[in-house]
N, CA, C and O atoms as a Tinker XYZ file with bonds, in Angstrom:
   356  protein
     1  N    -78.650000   99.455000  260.958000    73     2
     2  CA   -78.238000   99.561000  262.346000    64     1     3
     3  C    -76.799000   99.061000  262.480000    63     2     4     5
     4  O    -76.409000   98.015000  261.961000    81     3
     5  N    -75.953000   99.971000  263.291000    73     3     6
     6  CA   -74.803000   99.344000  263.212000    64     5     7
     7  C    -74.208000   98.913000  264.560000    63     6     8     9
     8  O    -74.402000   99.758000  265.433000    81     7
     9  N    -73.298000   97.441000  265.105000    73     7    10
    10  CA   -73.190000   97.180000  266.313000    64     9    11
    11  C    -72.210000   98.109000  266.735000    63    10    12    13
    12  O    -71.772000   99.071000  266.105000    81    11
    13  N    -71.888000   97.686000  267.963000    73    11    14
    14  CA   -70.563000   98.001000  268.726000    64    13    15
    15  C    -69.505000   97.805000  268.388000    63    14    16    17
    16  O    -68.545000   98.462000  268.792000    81    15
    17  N    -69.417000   96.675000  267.412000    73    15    18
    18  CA   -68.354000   96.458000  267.019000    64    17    19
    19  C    -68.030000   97.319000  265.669000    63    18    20    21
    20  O    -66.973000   97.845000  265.318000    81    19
    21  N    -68.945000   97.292000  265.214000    73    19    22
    22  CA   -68.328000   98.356000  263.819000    64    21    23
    23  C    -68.375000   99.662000  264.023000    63    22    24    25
    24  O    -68.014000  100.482000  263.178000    81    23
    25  N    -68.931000  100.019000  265.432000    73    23    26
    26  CA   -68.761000  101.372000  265.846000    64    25    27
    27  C    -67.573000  101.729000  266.074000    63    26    28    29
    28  O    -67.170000  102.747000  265.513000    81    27
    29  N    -66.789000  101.070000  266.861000    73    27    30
    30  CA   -65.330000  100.534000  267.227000    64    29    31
    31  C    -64.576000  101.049000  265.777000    63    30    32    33
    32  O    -64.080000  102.175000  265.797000    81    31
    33  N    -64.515000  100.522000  264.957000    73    31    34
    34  CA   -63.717000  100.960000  263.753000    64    33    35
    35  C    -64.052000  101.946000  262.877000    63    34    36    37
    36  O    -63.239000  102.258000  262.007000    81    35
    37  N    -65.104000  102.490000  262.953000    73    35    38
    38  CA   -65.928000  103.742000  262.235000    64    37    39
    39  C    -66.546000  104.945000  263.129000    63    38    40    41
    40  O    -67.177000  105.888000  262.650000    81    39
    41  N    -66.285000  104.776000  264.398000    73    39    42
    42  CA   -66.490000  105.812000  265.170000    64    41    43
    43  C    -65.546000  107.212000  264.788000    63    42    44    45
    44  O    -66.050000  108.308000  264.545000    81    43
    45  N    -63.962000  106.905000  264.792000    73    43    46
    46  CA   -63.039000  107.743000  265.074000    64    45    47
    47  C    -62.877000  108.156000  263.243000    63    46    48    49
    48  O    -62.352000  109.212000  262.890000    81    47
    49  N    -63.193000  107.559000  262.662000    73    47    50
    50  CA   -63.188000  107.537000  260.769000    64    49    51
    51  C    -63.991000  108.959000  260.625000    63    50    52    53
    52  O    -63.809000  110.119000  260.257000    81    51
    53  N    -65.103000  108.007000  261.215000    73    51    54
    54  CA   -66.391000  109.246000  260.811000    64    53    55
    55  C    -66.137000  110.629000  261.337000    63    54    56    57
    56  O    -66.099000  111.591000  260.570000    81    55
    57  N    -65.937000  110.762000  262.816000    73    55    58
    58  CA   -65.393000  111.867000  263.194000    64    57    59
    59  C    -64.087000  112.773000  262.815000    63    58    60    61
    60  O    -63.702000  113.611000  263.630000    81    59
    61  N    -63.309000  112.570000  261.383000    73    59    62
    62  CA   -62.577000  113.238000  260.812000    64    61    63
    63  C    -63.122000  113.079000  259.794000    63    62    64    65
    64  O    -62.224000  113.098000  258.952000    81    63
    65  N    -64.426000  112.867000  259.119000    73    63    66
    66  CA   -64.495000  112.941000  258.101000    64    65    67
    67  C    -64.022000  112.208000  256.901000    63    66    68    69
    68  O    -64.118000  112.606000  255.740000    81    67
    69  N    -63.512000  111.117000  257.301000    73    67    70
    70  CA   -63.276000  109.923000  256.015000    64    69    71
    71  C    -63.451000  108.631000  256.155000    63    70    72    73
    72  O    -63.829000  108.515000  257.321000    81    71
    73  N    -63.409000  107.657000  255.710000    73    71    74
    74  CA   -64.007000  106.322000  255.466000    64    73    75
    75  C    -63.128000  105.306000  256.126000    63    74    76    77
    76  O    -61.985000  105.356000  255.671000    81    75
    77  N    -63.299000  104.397000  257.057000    73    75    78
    78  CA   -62.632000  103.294000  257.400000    64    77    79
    79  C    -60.942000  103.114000  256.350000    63    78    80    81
    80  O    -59.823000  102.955000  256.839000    81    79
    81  N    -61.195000  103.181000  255.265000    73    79    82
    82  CA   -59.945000  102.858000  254.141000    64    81    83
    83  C    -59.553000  103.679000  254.104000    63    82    84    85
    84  O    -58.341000  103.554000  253.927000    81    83
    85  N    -59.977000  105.038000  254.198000    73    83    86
    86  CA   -59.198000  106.433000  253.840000    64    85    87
    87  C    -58.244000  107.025000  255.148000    63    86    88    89
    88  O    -57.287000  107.799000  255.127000    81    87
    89  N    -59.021000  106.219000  256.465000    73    87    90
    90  CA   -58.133000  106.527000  257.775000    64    89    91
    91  C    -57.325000  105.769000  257.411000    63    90    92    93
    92  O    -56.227000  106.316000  257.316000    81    91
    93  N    -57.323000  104.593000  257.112000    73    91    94
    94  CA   -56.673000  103.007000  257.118000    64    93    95
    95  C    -55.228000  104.017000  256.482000    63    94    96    97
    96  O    -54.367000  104.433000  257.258000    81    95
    97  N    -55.193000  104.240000  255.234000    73    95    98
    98  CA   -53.978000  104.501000  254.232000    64    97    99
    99  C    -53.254000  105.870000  254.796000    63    98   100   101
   100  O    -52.026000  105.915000  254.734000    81    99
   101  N    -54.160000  107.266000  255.482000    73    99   102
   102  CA   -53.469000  108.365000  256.144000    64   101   103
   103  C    -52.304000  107.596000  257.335000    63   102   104   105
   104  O    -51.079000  107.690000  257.399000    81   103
   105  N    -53.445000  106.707000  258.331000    73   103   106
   106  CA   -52.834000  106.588000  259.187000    64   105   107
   107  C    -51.545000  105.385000  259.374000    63   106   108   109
   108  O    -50.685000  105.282000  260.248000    81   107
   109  N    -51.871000  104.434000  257.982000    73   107   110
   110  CA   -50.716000  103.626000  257.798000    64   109   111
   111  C    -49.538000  104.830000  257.326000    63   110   112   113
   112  O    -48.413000  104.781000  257.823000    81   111
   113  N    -49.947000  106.024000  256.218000    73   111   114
   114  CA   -48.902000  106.888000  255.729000    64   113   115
   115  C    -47.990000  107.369000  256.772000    63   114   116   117
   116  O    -46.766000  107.245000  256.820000    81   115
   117  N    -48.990000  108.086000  257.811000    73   115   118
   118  CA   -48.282000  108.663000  258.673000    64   117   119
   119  C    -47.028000  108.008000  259.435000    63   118   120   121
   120  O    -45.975000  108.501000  259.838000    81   119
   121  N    -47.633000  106.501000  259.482000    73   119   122
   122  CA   -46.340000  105.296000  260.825000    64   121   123
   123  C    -45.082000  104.878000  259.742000    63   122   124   125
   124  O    -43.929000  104.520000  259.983000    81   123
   125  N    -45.517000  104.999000  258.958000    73   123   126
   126  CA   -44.492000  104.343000  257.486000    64   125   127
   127  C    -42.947000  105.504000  257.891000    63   126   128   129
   128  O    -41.765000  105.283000  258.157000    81   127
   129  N    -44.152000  107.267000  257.681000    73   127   130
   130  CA   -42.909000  108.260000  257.557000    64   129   131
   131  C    -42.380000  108.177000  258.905000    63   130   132   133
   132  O    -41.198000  108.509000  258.997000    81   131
   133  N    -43.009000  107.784000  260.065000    73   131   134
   134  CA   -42.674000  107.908000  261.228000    64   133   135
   135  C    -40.988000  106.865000  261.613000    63   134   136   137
   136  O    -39.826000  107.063000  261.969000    81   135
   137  N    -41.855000  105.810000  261.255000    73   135   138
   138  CA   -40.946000  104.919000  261.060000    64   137   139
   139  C    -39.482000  105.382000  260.284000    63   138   140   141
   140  O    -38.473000  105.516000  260.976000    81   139
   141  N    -39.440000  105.592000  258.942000    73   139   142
   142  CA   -38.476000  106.061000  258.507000    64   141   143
   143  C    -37.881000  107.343000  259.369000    63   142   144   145
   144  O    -36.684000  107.063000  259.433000    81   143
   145  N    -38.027000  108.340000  259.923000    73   143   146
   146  CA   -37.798000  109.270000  260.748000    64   145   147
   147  C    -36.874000  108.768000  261.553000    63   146   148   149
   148  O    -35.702000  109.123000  261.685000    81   147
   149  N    -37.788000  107.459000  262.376000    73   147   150
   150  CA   -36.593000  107.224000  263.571000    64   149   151
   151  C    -35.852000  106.680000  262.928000    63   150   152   153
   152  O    -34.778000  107.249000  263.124000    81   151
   153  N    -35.667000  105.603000  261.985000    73   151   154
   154  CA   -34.872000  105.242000  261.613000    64   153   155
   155  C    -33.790000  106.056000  261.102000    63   154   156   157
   156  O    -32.672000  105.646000  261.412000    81   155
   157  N    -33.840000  107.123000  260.387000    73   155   158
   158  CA   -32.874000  108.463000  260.518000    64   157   159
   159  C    -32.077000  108.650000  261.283000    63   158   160   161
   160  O    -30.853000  108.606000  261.158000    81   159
   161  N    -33.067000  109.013000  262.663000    73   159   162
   162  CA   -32.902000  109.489000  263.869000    64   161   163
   163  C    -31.398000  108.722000  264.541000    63   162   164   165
   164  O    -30.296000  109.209000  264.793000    81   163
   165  N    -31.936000  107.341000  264.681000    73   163   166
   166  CA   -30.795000  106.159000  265.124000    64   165   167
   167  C    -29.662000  106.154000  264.011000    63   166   168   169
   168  O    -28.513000  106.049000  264.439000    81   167
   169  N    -29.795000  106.232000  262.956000    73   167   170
   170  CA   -28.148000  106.437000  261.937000    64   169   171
   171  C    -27.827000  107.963000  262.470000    63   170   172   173
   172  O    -26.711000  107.717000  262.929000    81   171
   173  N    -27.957000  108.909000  262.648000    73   171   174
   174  CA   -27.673000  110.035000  262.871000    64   173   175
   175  C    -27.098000  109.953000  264.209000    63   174   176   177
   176  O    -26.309000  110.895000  264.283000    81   175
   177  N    -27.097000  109.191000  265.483000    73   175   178
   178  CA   -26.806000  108.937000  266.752000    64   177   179
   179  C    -25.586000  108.842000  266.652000    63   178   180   181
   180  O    -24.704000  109.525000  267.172000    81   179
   181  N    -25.491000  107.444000  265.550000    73   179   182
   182  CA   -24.335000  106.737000  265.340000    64   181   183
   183  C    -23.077000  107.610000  264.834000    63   182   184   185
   184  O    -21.949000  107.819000  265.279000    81   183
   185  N    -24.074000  108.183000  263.256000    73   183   186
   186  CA   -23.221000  108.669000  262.470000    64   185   187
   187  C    -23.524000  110.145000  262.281000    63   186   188   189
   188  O    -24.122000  110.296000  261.216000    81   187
   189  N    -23.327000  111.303000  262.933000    73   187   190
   190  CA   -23.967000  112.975000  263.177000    64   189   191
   191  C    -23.549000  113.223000  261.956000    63   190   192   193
   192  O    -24.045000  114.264000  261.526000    81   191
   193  N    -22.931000  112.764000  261.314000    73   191   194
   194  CA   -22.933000  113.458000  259.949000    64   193   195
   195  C    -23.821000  113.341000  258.587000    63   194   196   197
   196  O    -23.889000  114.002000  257.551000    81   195
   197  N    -24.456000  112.200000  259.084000    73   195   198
   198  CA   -25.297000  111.615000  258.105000    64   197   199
   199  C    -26.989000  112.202000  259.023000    63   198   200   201
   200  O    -27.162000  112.170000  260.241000    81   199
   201  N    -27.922000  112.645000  258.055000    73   199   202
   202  CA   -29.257000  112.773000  258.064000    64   201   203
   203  C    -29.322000  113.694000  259.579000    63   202   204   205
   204  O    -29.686000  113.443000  260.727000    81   203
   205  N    -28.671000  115.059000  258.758000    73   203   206
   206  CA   -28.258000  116.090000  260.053000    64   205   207
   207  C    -30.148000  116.978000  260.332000    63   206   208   209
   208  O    -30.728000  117.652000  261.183000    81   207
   209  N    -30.361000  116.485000  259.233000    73   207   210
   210  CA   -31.758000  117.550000  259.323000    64   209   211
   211  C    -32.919000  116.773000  258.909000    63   210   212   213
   212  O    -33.962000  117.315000  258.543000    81   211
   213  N    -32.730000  115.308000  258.968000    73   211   214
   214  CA   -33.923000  115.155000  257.823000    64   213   215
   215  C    -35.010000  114.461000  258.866000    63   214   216   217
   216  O    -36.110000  114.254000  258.355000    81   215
   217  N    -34.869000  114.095000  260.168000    73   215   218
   218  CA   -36.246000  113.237000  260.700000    64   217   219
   219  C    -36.971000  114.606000  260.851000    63   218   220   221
   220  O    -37.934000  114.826000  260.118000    81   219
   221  N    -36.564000  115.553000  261.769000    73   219   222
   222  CA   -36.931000  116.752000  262.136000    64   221   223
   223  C    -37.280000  117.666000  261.055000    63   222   224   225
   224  O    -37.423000  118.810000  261.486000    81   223
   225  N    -37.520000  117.525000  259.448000    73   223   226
   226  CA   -38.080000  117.934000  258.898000    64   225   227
   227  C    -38.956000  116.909000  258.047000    63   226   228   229
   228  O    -39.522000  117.124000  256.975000    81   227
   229  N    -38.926000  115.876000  258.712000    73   227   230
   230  CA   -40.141000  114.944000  258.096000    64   229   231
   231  C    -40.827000  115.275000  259.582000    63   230   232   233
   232  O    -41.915000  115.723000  259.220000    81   231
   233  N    -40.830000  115.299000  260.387000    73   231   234
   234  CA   -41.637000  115.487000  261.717000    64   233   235
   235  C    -42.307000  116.738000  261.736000    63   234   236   237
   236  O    -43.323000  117.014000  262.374000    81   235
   237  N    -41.424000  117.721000  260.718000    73   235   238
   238  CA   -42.375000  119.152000  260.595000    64   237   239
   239  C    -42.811000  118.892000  259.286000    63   238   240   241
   240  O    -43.403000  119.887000  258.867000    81   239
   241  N    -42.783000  118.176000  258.631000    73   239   242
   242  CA   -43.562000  118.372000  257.621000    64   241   243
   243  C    -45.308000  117.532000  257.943000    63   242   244   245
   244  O    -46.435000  117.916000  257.630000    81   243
   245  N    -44.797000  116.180000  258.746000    73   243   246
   246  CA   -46.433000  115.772000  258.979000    64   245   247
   247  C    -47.068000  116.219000  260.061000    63   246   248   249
   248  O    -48.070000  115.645000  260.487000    81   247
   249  N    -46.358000  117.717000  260.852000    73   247   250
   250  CA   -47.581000  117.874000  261.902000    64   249   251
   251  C    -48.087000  119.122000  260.342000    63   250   252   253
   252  O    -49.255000  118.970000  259.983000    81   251
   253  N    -47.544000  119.840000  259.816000    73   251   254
   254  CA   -47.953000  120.768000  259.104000    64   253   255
   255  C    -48.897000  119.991000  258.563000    63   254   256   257
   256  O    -49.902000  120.335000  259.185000    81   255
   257  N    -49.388000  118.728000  257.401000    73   255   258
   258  CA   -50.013000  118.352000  256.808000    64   257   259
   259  C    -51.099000  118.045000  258.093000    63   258   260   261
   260  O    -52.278000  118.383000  257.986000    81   259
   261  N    -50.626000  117.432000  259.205000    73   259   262
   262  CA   -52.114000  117.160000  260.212000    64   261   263
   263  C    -52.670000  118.296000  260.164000    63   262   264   265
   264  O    -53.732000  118.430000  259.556000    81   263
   265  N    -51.873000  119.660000  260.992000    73   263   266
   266  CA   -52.728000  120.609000  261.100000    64   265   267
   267  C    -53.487000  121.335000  259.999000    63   266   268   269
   268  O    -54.433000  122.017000  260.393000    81   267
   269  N    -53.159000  121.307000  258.211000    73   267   270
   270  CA   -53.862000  121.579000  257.304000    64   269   271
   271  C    -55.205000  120.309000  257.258000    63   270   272   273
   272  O    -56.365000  120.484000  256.886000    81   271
   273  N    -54.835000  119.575000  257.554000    73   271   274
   274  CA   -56.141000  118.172000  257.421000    64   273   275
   275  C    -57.113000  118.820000  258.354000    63   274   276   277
   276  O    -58.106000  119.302000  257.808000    81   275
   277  N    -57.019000  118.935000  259.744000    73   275   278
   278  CA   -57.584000  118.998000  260.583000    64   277   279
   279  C    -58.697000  120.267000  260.616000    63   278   280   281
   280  O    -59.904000  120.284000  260.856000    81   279
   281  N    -57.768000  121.276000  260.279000    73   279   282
   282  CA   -58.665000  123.148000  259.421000    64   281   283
   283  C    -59.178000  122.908000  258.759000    63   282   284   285
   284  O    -58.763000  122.307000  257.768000    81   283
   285  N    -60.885000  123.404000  259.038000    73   283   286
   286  CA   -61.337000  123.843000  257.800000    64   285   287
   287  C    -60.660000  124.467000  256.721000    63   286   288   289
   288  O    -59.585000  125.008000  256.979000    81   287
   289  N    -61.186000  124.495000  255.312000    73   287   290
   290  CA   -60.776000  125.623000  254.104000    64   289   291
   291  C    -61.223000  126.711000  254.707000    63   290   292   293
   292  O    -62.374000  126.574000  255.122000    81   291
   293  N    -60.603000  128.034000  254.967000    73   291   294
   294  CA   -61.181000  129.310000  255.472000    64   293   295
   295  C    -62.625000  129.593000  253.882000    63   294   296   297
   296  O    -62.627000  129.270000  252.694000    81   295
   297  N    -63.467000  130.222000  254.650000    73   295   298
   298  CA   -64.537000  130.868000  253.212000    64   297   299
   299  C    -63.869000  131.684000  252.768000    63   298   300   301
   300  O    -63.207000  132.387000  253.532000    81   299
   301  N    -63.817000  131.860000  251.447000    73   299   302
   302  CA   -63.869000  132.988000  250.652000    64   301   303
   303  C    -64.490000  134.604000  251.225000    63   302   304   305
   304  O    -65.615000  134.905000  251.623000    81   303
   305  N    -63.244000  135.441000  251.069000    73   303   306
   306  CA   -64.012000  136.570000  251.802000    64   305   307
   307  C    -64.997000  136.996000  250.057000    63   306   308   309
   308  O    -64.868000  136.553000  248.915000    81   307
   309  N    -65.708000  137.792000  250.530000    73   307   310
   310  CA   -66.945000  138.629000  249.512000    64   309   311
   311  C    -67.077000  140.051000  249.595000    63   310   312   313
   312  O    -67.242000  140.871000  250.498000    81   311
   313  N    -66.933000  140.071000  248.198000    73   311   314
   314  CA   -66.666000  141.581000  248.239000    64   313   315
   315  C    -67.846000  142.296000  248.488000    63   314   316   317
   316  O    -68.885000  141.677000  248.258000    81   315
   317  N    -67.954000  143.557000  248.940000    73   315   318
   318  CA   -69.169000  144.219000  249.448000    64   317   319
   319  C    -69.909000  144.654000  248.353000    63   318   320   321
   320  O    -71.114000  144.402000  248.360000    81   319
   321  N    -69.406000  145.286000  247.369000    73   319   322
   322  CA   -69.639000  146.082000  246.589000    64   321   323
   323  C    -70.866000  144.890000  245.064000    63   322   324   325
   324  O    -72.011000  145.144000  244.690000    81   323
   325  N    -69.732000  143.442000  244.514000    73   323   326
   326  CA   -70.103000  143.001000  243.779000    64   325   327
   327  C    -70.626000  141.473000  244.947000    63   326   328   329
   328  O    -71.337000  140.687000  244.321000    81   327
   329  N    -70.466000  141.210000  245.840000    73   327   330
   330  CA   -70.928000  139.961000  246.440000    64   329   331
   331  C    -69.762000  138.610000  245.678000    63   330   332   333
   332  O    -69.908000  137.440000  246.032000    81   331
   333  N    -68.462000  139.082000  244.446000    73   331   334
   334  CA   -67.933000  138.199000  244.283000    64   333   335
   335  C    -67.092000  137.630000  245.445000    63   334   336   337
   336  O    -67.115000  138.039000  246.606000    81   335
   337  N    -66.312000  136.577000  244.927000    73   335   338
   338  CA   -65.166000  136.044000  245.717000    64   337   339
   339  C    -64.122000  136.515000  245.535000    63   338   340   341
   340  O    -63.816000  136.566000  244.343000    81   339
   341  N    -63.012000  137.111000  246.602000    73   339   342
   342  CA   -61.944000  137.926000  246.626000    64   341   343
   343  C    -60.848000  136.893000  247.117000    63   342   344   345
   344  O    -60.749000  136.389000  248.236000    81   343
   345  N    -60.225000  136.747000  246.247000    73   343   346
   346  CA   -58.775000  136.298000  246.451000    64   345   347
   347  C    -57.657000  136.797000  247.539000    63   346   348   349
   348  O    -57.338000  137.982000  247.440000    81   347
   349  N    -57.040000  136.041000  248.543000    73   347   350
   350  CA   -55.705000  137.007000  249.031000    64   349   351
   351  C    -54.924000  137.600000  247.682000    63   350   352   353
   352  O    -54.994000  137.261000  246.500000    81   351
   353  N    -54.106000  138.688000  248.404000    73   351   354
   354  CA   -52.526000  138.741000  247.665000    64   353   355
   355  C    -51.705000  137.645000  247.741000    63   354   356
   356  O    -50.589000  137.674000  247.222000    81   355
């Protein structure tokens, strides 16, 4: 049986599918790059010549990785004929 309180920290885990430690390290990953981003962001204010592109492609690179986390793997389509698994081009 588990209380309220450990519901509290394993509620939102469970509902993506990974473990208290495995949110723990995504979601520390994610504030780390975040962090570095702005920090970019603010030298780039200062200095426009320096880090002309780079928060804004760390910012597209971790919604891309959220939104692959978040999708299912599509199924394998099946071929009619043999019932194998068909690859894209």
């Amino acid at each position: 049986m588990t209380t309220p309180l450990h519901r509290l920290f394993t509620h939102h885990p469970d509902s993506v599918g990974e473990s208290y430690g495995q949110h723990f390290g995504v979601a520390c990953g994610y504030g780390l790059r975040l962090m570095a981003a702005g920090a970019c962001a603010i030298v780039h204010a200062v200095l426009p010549f320096c880090f002309e592109k780079t928060a804004s492609t760390m910012v597209r690179r971790m919604v891309a990785d959220m939104d692959r986390r978040a999708s299912p793997p599509a199924p394998a389509a099946r071929s009619e004929s043999t019932g194998a698994a068909v690859t894209a081009p």
